[in-house]
C-alpha positions, 0 to 999 in steps of 0.5 A, a space after each residue: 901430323 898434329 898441328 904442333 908438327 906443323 907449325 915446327 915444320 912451318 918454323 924450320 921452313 921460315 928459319 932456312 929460307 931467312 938464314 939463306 937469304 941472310 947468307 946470299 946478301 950478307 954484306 955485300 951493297 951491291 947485293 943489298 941493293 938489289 935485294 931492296 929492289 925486290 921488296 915492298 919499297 920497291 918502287 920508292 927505291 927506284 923513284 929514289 934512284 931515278 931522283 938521284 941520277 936526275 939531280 946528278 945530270 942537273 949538277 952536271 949541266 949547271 956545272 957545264 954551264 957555270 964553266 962556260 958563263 961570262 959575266 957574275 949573275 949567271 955564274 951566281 945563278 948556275 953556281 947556286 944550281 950546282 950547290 942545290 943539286 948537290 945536296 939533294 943528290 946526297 939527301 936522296 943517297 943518305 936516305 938510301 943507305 939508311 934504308 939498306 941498313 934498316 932492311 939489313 936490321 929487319 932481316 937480323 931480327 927476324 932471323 933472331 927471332 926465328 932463332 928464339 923460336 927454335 931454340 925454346 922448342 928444343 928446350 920444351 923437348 927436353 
């Protein structure tokens, strides 16, 4: 076997594994998220994650307690608490879709390219 066999070879290996990638978490987010816990960002995805659920708890607790304040500091107090919670709750989620819609670009353009490849060796066949 040649070393041009092998990188053929090499290639259609590459193309199936990408295009079954693709098709195992087309465009369902579920399993995108769980696909962008597999990865390099592994671990800022879950520190994001892990972020985002605490902010939300804190949103949740100044909420409760502005509920329960009697008198206006407090209620300024726990109201501007919720209010920042809230929008780091949402940053940190905006920032999370827009990676999984990155991820998602990445794999498109990797299977293009793969695609490109395969098809200008069959044209160099021909």
């Amino acid at each position: 076997m040649n070393i041009d066999q092998q990188i053929k070879q090499a290639l259609n290996e590459e193309f199936n594994q990408i295009v079954n990638e693709n098709e195992r978490i087309d465009a369902n987010p579920f399993k995108q998220m769980k696909a962008s816990f597999s990865g390099k960002m592994k671990w800022m995805y879950i520190l994001v994650v892990f972020f985002s659920t605490l902010f939300f708890v804190g949103m949740v607790y100044c909420g409760y307690q502005f509920y329960h304040a009697d008198e206006i500091k407090p209620l300024l107090g726990w109201s501007i608490g919720v209010i920042l919670l809230a929008l780091f709750t949402q940053i940190s989620k905006m920032w999370y879709w827009s990676e999984l819609g990155n991820n998602r670009v990445i794999r498109e353009m990797k299977l293009l390219e793969l695609q490109v490849a395969h098809l200008s060796e069959q044209i160099n066949r021909e």
